[in-house]
VOBA-1610 file (N, C-alpha, C; in pm, whole numbers, padded with zeros to 5 digits, always signed):
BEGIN
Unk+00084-00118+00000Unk+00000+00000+00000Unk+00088+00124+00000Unk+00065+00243-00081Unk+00111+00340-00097Unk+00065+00446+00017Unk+00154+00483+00072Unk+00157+00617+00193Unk+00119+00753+00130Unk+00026+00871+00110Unk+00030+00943+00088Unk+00015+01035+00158Unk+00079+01175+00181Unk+00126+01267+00220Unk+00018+01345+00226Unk-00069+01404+00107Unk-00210+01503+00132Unk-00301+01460+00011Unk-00355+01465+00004Unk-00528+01435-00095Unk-00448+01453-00210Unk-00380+01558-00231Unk-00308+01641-00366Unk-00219+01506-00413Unk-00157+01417-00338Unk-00042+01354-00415Unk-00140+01206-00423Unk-00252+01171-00344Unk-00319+01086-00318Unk-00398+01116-00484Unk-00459+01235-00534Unk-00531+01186-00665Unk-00509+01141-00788Unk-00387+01163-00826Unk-00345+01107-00910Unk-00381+00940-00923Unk-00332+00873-00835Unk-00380+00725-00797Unk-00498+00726-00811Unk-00559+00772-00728Unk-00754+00784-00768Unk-00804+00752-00884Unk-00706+00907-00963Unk-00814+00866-01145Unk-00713+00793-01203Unk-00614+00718-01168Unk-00560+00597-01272Unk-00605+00473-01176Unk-00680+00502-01106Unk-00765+00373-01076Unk-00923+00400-01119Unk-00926+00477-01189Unk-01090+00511-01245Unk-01074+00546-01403Unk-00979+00502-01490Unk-00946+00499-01557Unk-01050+00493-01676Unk-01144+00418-01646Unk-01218+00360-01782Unk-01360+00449-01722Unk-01424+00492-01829Unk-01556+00593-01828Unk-01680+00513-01736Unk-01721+00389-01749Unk-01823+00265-01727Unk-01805+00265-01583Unk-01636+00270-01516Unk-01649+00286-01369Unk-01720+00422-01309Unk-01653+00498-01369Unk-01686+00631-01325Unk-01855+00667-01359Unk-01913+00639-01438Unk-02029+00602-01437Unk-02068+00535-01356Unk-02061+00411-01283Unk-02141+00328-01159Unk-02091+00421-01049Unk-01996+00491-01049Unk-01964+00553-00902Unk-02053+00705-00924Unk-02090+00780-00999Unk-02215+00846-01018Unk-02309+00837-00964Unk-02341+00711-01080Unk-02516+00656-01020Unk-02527+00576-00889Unk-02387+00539-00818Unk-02414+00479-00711Unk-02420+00586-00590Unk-02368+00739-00622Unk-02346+00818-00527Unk-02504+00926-00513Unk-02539+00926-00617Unk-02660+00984-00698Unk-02757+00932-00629Unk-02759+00786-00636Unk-02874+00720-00555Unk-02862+00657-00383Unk-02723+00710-00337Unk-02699+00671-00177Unk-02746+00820-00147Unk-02717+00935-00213Unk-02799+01095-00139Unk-02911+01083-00169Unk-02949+01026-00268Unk-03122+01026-00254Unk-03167+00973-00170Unk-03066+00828-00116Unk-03160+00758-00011Unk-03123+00794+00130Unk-03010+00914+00149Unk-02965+00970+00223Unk-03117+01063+00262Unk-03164+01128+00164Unk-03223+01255+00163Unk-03358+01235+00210Unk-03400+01105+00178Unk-03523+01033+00205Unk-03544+01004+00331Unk-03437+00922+00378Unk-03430+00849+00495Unk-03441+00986+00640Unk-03361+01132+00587Unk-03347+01203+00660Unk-03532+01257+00699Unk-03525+01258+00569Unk-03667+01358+00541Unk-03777+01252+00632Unk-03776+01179+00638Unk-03890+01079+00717Unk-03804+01002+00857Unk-03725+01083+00872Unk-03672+01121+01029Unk-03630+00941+01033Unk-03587+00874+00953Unk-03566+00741+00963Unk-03401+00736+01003Unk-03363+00773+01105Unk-03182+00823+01120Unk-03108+00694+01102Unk-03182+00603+01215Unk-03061+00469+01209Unk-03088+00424+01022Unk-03140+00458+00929Unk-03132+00403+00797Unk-03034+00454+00753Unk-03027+00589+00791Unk-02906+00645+00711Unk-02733+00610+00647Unk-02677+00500+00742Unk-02566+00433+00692Unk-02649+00353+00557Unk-02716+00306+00538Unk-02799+00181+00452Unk-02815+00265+00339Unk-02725+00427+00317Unk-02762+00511+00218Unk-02606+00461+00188Unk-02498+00385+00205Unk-02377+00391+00180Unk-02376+00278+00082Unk-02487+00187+00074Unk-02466+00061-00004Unk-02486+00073-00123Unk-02540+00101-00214Unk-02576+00168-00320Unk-02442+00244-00411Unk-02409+00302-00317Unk-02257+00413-00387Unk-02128+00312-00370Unk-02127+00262-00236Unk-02022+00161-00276Unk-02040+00046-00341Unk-02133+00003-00345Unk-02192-00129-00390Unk-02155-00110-00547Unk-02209-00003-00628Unk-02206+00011-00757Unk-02050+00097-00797Unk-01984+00153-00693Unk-01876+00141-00712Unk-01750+00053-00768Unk-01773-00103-00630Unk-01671-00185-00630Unk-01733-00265-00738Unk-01824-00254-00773Unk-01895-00339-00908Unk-01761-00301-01075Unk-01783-00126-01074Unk-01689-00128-01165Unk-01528-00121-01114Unk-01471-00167-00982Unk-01331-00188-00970Unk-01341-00351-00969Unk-01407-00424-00954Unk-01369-00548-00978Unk-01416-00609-01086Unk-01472-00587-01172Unk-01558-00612-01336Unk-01482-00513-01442Unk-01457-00417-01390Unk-01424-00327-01517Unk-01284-00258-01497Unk-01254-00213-01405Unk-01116-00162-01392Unk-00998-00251-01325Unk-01112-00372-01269Unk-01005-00517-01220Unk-00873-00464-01146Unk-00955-00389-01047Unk-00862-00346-00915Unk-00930-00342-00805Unk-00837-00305-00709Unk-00898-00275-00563Unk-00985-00179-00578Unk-01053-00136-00494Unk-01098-00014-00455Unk-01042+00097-00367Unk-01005+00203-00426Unk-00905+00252-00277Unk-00991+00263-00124Unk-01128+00239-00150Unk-01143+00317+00008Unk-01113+00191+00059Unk-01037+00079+00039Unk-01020-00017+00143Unk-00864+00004+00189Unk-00779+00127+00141Unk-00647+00152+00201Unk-00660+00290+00278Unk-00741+00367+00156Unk-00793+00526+00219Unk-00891+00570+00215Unk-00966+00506+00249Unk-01129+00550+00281Unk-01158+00687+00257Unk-01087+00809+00379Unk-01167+00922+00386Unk-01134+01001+00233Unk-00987+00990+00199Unk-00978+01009+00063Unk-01012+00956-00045Unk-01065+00870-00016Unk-01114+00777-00162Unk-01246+00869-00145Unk-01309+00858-00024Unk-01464+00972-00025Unk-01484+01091-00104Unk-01300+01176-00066Unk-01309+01259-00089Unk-01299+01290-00286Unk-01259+01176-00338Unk-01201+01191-00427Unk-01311+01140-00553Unk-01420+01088-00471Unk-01533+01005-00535Unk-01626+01167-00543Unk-01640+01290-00469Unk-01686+01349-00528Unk-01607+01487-00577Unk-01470+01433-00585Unk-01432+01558-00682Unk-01427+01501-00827Unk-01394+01368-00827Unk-01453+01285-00949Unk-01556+01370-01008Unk-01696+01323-00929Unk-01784+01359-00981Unk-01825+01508-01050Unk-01733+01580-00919Unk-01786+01744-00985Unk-01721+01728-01115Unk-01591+01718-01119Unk-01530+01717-01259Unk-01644+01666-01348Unk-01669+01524-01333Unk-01744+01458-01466Unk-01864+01569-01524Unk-01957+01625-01409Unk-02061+01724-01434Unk-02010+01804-01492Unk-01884+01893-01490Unk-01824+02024-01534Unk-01784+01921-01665Unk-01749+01812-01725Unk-01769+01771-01846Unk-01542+01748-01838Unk-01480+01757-01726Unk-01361+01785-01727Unk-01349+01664-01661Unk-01329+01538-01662Unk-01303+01436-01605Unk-01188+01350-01726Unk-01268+01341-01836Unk-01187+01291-01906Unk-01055+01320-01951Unk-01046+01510-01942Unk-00908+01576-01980Unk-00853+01507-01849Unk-00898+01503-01729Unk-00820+01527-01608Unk-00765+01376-01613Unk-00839+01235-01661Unk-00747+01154-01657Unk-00671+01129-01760Unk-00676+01163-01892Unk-00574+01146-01984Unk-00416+01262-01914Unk-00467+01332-01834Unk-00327+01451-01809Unk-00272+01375-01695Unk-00365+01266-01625Unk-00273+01184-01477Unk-00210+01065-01556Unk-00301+00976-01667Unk-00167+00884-01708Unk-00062+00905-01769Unk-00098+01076-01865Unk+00022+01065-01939Unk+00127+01133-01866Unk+00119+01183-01727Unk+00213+01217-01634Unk+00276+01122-01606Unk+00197+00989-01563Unk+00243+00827-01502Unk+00342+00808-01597Unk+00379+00816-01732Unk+00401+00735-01845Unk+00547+00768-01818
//
């Protein structure tokens, strides 16, 4: 397992482990639909459900690291950064800048 120093040297690893579009897509729709069931569960005062909003985002996560990108998942080395990195992912993908951002981390790797 790789030691990282701050989030900043930690993302690089992130998006060359999210490499392929199909993952980054299930980690979307899996995060998309754990705040909805986040939002639900809050809204009808259902609190202890609220972890049961985490299955969904990781669930459809590790779906595309072990089917499609045929890796680990980082939040099983760095959790709070893998969290953190699952929604800067995402803002990127919405702002339509995800794809520049991982072609500019592998061809740094190279």
């Amino acid at each position: 397992m790789a030691e990282y120093k701050s989030f900043s040297e930690f993302w690089p690893h992130y998006v060359a482990e999210h490499s392929k579009p199909a993952t980054r897509a299930l980690h979307l729709a899996g995060t998309t639909v754990g705040l909805a069931c986040a939002a639900a569960f809050i809204a009808k005062r259902k609190w202890r459900l609220i972890p049961l909003a985490l299955v969904p985002g990781y669930g459809a996560a590790w779906v595309g690291h072990f089917f499609i990108e045929r890796n680990k998942p980082a939040t099983f080395d760095h959790p709070l950064w893998s969290f953190m990195g699952d929604y800067k992912m995402i803002a990127l993908m919405l702002k339509g800048e995800m794809d520049a951002e991982v072609e500019r981390v592998l061809e740094r790797q190279k």
